[in-house]
Biopython code that builds the backbone (N, CA, C, O; Angstrom):
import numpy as np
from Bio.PDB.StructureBuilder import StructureBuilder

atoms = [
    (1, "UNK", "N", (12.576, -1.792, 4.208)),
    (1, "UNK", "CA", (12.303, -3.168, 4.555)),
    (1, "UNK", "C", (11.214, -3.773, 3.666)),
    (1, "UNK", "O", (11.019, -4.988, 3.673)),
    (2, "UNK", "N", (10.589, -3.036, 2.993)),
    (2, "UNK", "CA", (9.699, -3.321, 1.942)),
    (2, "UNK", "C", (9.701, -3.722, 0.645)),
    (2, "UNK", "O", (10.508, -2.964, 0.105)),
    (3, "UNK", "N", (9.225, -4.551, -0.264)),
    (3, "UNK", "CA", (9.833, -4.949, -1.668)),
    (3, "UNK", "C", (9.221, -4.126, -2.073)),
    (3, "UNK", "O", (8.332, -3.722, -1.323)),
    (4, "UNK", "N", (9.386, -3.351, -3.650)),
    (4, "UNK", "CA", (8.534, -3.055, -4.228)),
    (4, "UNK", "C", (6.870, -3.093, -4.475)),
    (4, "UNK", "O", (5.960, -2.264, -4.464)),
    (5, "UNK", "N", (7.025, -4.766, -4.738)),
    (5, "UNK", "CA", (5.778, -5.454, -5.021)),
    (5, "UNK", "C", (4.923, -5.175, -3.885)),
    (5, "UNK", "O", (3.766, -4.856, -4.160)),
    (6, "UNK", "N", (5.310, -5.238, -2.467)),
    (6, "UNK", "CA", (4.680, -4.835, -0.879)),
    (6, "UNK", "C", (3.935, -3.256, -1.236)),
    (6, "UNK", "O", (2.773, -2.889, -1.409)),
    (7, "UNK", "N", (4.974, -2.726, -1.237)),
    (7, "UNK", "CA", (4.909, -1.145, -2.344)),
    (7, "UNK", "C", (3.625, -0.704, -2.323)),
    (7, "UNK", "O", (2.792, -0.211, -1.563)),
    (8, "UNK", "N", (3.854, -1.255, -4.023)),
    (8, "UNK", "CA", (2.722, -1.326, -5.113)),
    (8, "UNK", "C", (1.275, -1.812, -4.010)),
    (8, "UNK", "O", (0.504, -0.941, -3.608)),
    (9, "UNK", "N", (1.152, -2.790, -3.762)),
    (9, "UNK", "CA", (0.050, -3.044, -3.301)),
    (9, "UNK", "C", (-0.558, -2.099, -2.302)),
    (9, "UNK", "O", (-1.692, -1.633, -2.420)),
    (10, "UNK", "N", (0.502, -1.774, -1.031)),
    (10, "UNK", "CA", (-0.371, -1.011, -0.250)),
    (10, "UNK", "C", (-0.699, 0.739, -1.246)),
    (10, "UNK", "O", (-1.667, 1.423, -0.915)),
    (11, "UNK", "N", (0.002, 1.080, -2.096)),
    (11, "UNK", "CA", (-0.554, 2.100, -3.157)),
    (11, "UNK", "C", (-1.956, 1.873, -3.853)),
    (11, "UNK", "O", (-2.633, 2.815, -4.267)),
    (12, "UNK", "N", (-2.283, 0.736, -3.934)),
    (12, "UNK", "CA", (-3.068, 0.177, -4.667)),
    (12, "UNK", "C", (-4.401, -0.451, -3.566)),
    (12, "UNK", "O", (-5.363, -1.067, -4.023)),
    (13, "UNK", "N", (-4.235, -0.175, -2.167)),
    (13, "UNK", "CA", (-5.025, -0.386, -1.570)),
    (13, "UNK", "C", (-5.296, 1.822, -1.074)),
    (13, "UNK", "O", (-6.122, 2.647, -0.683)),
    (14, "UNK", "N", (-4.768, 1.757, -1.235)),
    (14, "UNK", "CA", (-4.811, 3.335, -0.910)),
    (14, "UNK", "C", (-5.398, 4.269, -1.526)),
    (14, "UNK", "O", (-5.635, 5.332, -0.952)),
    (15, "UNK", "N", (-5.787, 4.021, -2.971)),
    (15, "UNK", "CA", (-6.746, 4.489, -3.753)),
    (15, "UNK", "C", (-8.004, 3.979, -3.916)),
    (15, "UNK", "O", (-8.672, 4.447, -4.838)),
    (16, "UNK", "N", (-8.513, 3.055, -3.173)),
    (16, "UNK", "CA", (-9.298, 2.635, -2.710)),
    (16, "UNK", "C", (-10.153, 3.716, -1.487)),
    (16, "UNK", "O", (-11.366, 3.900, -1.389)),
    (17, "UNK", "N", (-9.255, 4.195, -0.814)),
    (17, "UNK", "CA", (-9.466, 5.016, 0.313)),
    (17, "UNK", "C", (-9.909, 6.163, 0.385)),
    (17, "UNK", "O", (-9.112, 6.812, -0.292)),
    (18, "UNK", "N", (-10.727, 6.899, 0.797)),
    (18, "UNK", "CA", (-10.672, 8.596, 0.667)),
    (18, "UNK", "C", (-10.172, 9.245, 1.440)),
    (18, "UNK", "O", (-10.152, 8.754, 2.568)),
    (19, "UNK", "N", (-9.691, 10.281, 1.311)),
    (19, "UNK", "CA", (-8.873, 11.578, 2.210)),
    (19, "UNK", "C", (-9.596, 11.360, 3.329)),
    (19, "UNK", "O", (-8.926, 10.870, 4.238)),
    (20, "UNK", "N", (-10.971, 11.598, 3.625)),
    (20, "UNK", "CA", (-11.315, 11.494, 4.759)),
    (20, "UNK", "C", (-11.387, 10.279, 5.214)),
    (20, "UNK", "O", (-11.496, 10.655, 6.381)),
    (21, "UNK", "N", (-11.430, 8.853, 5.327)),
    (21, "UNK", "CA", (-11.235, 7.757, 5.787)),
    (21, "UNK", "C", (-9.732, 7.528, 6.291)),
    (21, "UNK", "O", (-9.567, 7.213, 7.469)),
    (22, "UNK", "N", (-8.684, 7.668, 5.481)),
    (22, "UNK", "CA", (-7.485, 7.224, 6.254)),
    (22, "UNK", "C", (-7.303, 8.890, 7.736)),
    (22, "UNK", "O", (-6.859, 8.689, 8.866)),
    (23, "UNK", "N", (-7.875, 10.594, 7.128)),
    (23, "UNK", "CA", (-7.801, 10.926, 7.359)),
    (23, "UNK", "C", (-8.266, 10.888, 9.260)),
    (23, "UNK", "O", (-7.642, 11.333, 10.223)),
    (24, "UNK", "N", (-9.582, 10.169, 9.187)),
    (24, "UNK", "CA", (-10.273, 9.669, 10.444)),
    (24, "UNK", "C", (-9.695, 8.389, 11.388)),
    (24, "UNK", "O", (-9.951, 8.150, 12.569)),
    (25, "UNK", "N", (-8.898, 7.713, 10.527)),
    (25, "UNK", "CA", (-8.214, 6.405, 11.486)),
    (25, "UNK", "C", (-6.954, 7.275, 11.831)),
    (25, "UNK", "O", (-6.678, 7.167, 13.025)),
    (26, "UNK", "N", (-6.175, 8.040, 11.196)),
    (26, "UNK", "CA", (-5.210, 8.443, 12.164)),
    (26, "UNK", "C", (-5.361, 9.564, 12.835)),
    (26, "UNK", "O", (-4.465, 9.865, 13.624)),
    (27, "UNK", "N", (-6.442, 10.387, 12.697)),
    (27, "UNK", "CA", (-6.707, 11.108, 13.956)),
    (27, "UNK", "C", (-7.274, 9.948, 15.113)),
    (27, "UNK", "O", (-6.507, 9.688, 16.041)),
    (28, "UNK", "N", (-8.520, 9.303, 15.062)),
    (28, "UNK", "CA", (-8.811, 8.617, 16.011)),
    (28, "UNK", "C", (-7.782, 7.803, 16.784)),
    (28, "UNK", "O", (-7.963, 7.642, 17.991)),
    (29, "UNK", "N", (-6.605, 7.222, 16.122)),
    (29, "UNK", "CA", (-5.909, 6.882, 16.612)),
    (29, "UNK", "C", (-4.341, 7.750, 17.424)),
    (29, "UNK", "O", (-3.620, 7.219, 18.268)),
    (30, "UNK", "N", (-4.219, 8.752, 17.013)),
    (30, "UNK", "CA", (-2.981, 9.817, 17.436)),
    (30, "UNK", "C", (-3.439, 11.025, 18.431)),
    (30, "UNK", "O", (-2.695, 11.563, 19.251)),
    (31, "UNK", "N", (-4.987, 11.391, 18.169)),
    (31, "UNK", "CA", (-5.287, 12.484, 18.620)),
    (31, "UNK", "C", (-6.221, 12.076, 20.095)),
    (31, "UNK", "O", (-7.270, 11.468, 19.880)),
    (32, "UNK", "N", (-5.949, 12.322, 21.238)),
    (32, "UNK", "CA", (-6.312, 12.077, 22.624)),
    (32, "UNK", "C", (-5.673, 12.508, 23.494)),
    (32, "UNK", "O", (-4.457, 12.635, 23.631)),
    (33, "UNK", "N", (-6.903, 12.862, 24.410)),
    (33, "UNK", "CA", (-6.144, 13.428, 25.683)),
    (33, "UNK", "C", (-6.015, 12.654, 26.624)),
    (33, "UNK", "O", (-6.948, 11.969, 27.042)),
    (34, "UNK", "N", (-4.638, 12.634, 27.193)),
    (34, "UNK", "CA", (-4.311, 11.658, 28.586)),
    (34, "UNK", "C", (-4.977, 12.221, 29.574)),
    (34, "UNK", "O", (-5.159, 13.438, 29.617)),
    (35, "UNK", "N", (-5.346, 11.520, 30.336)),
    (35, "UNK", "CA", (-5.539, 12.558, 31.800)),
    (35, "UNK", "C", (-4.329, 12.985, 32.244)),
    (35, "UNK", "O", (-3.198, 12.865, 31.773)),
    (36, "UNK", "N", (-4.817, 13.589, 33.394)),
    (36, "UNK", "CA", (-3.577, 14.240, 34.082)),
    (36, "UNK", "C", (-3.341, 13.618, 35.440)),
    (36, "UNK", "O", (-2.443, 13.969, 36.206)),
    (37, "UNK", "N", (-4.326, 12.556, 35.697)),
    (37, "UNK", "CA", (-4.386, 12.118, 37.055)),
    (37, "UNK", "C", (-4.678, 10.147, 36.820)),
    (37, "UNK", "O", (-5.748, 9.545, 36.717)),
    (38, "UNK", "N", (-3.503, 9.705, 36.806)),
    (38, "UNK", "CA", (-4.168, 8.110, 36.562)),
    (38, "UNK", "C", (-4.587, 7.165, 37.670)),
    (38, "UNK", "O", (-3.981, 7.252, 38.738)),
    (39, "UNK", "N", (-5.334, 6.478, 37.566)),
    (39, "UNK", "CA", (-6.046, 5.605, 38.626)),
    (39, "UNK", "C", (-4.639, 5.135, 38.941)),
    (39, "UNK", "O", (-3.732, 5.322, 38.130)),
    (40, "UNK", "N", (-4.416, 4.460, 40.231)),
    (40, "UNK", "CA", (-3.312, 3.571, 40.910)),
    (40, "UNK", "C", (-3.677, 2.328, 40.978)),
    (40, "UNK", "O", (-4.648, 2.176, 41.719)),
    (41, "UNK", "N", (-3.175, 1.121, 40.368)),
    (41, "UNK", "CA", (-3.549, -0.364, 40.459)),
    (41, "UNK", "C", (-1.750, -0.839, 40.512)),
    (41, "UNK", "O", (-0.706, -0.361, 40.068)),
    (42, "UNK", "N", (-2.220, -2.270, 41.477)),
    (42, "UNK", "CA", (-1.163, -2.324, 41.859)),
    (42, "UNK", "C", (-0.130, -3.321, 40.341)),
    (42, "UNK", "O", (1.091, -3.476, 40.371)),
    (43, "UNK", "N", (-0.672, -3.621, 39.670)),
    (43, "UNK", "CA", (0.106, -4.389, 38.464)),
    (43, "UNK", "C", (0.816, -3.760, 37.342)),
    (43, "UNK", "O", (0.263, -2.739, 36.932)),
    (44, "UNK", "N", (1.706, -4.041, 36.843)),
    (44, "UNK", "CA", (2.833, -2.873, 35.976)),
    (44, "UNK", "C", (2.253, -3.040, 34.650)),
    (44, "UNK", "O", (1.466, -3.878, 34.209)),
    (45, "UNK", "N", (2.921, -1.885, 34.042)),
    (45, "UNK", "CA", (2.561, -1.656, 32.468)),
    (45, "UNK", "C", (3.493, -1.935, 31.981)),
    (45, "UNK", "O", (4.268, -1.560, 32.862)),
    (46, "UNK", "N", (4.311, -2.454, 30.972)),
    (46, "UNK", "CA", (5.184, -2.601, 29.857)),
    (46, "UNK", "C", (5.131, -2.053, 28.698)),
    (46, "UNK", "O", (4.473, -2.430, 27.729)),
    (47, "UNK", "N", (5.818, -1.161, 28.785)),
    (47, "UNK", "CA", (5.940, -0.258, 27.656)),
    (47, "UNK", "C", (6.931, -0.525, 26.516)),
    (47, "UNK", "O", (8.028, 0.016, 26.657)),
    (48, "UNK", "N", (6.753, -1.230, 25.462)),
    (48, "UNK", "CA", (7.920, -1.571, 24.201)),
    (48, "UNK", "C", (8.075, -0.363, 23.274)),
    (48, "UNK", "O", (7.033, 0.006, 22.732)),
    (49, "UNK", "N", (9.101, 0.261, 23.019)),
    (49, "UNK", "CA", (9.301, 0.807, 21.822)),
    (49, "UNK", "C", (10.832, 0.515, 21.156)),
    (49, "UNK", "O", (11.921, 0.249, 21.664)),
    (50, "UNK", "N", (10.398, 0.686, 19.860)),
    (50, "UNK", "CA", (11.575, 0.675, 18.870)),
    (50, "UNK", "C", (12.707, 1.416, 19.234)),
    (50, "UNK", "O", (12.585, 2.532, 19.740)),
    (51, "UNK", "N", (13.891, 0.856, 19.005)),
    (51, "UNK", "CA", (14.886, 1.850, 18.792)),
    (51, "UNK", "C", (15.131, 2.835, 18.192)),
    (51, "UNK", "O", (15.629, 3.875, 18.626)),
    (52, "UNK", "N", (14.688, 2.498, 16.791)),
    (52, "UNK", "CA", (14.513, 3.371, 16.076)),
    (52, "UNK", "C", (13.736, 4.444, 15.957)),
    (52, "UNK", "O", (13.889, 5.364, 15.153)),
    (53, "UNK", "N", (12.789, 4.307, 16.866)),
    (53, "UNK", "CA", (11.261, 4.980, 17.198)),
    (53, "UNK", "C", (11.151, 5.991, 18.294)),
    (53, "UNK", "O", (10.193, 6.744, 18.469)),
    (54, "UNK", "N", (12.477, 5.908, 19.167)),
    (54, "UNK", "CA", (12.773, 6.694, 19.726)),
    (54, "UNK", "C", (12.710, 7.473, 20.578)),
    (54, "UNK", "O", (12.451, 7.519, 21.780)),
    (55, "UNK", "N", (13.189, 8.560, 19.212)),
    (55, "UNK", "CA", (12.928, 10.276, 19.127)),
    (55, "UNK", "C", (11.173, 10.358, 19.340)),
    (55, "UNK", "O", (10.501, 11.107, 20.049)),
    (56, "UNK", "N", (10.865, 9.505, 18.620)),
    (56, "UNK", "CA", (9.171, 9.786, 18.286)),
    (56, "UNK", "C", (8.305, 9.511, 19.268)),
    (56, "UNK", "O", (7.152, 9.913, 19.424)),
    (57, "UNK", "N", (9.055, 8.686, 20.011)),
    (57, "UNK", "CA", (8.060, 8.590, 21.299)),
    (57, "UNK", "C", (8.602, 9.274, 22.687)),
    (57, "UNK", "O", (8.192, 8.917, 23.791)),
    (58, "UNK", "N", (9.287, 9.997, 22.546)),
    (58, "UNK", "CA", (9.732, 11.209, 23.827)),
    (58, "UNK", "C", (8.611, 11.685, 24.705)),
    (58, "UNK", "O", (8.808, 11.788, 25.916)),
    (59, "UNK", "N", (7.733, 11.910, 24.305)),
    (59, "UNK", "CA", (6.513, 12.538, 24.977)),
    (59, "UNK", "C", (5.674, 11.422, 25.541)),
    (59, "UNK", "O", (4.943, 11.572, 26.521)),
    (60, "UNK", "N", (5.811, 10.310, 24.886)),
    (60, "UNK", "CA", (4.771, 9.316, 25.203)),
    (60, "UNK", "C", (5.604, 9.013, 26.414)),
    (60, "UNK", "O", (4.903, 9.138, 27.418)),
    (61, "UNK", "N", (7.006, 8.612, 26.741)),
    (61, "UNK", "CA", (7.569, 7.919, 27.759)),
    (61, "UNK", "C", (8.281, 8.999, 28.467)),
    (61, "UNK", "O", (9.309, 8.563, 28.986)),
    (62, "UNK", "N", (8.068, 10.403, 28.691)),
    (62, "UNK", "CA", (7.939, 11.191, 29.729)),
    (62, "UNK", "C", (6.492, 11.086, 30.477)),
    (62, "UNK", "O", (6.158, 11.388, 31.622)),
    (63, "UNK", "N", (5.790, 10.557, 29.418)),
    (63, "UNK", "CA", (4.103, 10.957, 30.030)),
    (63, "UNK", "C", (4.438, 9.372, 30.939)),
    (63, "UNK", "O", (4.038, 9.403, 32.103)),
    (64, "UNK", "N", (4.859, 8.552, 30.663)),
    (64, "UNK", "CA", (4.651, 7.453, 31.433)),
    (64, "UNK", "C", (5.345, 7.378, 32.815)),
    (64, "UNK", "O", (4.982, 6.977, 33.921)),
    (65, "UNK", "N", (6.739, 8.040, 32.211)),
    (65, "UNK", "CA", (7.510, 7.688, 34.071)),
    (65, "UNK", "C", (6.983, 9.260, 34.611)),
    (65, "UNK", "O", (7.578, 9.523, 35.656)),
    (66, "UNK", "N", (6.279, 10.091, 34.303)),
    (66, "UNK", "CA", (5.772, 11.364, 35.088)),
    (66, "UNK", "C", (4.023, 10.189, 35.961)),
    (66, "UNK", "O", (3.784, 9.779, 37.097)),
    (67, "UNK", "N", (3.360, 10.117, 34.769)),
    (67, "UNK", "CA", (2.358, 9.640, 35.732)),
    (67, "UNK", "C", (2.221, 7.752, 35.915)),
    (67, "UNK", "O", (1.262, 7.326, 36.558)),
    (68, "UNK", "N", (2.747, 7.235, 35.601)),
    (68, "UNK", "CA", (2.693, 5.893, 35.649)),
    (68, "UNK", "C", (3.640, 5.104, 36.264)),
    (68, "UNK", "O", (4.187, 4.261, 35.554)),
    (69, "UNK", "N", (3.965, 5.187, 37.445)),
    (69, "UNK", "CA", (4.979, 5.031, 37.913)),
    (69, "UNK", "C", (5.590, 3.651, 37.924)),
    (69, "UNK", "O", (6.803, 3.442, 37.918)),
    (70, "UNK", "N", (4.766, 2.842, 37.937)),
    (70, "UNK", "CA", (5.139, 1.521, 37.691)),
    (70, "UNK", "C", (5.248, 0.846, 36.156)),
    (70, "UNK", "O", (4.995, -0.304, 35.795)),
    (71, "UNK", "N", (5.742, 2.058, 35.362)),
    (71, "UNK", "CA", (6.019, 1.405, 33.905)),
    (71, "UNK", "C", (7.142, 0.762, 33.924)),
    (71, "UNK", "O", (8.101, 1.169, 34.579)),
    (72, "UNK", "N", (7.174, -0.579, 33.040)),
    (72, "UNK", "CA", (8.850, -1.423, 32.643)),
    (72, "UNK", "C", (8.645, -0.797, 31.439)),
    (72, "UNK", "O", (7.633, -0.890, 30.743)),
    (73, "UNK", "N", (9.922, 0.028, 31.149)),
    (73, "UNK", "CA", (9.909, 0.347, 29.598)),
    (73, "UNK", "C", (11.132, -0.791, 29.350)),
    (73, "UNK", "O", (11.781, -1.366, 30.224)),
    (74, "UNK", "N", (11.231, -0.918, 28.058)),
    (74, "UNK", "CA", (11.965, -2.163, 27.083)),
    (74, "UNK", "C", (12.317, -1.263, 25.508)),
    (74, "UNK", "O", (11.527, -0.438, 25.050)),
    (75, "UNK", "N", (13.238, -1.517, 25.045)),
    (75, "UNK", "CA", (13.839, -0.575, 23.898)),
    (75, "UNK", "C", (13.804, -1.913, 23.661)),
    (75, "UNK", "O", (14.140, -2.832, 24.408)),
    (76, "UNK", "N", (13.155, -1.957, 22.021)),
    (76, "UNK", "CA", (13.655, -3.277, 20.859)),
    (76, "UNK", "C", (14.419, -2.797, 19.910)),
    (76, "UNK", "O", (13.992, -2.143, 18.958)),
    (77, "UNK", "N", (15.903, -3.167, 20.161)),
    (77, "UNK", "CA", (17.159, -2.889, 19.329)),
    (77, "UNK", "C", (16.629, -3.264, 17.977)),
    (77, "UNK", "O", (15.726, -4.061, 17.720)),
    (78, "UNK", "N", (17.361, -2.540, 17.157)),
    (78, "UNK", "CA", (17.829, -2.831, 15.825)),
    (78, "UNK", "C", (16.433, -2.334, 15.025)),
    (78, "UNK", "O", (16.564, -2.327, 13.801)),
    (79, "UNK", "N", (15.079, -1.906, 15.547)),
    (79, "UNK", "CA", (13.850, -2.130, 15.213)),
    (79, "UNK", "C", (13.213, -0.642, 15.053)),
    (79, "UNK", "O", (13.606, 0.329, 15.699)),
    (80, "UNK", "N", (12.095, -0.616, 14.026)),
    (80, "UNK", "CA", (11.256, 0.314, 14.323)),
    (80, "UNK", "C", (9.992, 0.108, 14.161)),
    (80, "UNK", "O", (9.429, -0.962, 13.929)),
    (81, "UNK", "N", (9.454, 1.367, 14.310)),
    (81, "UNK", "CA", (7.660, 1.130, 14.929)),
    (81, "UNK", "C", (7.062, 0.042, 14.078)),
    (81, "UNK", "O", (7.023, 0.106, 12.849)),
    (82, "UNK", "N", (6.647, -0.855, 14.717)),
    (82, "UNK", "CA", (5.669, -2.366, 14.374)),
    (82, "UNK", "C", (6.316, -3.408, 13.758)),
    (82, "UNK", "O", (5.845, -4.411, 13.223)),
    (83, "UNK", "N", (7.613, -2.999, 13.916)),
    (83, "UNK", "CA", (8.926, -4.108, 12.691)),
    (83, "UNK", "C", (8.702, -5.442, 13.835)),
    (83, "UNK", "O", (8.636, -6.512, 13.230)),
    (84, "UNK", "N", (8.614, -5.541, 14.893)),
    (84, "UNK", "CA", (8.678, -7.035, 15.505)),
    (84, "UNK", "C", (7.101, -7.776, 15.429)),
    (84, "UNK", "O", (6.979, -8.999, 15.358)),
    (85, "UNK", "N", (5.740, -6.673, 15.459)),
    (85, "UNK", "CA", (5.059, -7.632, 15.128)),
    (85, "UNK", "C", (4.881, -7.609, 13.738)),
    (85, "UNK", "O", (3.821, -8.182, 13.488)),
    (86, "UNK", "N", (5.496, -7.163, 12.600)),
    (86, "UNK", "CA", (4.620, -7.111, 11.132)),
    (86, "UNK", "C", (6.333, -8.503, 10.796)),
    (86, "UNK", "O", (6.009, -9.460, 10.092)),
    (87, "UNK", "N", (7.483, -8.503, 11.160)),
    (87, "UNK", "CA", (8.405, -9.206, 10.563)),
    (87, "UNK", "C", (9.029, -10.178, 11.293)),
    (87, "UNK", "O", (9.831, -11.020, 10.890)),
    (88, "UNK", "N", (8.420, -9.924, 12.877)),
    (88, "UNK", "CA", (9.764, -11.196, 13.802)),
    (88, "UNK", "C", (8.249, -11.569, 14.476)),
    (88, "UNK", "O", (8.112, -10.707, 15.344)),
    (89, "UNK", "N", (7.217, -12.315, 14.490)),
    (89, "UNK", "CA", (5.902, -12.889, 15.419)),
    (89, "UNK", "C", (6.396, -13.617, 16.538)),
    (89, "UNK", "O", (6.080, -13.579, 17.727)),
    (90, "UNK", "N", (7.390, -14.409, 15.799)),
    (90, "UNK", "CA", (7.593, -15.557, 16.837)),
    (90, "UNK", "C", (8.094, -14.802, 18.059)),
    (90, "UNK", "O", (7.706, -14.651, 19.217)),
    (91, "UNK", "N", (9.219, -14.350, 17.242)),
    (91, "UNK", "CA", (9.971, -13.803, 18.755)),
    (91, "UNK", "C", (8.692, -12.571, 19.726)),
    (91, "UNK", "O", (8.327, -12.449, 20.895)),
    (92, "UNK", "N", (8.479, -12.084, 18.795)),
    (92, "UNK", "CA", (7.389, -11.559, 19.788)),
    (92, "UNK", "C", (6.608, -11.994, 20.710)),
    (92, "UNK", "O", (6.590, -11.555, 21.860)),
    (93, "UNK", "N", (5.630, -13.242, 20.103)),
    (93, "UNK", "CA", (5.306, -14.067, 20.942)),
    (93, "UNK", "C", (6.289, -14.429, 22.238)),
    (93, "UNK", "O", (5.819, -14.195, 23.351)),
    (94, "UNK", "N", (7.617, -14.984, 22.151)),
    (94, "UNK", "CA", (8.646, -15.578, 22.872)),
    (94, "UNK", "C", (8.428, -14.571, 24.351)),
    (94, "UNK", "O", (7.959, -14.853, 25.454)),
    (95, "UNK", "N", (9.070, -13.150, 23.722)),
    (95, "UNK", "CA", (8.706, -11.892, 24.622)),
    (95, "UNK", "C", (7.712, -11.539, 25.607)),
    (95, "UNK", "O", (7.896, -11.135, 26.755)),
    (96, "UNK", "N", (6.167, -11.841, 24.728)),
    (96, "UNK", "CA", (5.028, -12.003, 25.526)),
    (96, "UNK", "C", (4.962, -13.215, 26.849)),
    (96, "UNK", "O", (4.377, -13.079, 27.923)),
    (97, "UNK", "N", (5.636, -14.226, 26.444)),
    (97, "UNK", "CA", (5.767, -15.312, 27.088)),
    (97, "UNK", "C", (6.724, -15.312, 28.795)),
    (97, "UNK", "O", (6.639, -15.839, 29.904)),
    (98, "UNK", "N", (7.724, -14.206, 27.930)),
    (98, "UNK", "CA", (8.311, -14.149, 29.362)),
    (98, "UNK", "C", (8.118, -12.933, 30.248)),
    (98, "UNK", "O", (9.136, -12.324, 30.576)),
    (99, "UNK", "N", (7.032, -12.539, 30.642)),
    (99, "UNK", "CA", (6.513, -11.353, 30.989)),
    (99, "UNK", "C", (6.261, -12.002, 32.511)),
    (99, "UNK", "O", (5.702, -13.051, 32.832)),
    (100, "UNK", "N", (6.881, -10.983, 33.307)),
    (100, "UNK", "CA", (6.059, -11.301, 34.841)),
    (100, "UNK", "C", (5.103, -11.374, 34.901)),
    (100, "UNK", "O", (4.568, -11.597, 35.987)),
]
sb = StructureBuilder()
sb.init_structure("model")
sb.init_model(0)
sb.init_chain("A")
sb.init_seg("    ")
for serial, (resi, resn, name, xyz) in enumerate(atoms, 1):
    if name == "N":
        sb.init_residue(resn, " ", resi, " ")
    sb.init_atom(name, np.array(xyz, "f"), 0.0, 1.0, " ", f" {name:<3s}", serial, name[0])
structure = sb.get_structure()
């Protein structure tokens, strides 16, 4: 889904970077422990993932209908991880809009 030129640049922002800097944003961001026991509030979670994304989130959306019982999960056809907010906003927005 990327041009070249898109490419090139994020390569070119990437050597900018050191092993340990990108190395620290995606641990901080991937590596955590859930609890095992979640607070109960009475308002739902909405859970979006890609279609395409899947496979990859199996664990994340067992962990949700095991302890979160009031999750709405939502599959975004045709899509994968961050493709509706980095390429479709509007409609995203639209989505946000019609949320209970």
């Amino acid at each position: 889904m990327f041009s070249e030129d898109d490419l090139k640049y994020v390569a070119n922002i990437f050597k900018h970077c050191t092993y340990k800097t990108l190395w620290n944003t995606f641990d901080s961001c991937n590596n955590y422990k859930m609890p095992k026991q979640v607070m109960h509030f009475a308002g739902k979670v909405h859970y979006w993932y890609a279609e395409k994304e899947r496979k990859a989130r199996d664990w994340d959306l067992k962990y949700m209908r095991k302890y979160v019982s009031n999750t709405v999960f939502k599959s975004i056809e045709g899509m994968d991880h961050g493709d509706m907010a980095l390429f479709y906003p509007e409609q995203m927005a639209q989505e946000f809009r019609g949320l209970e």
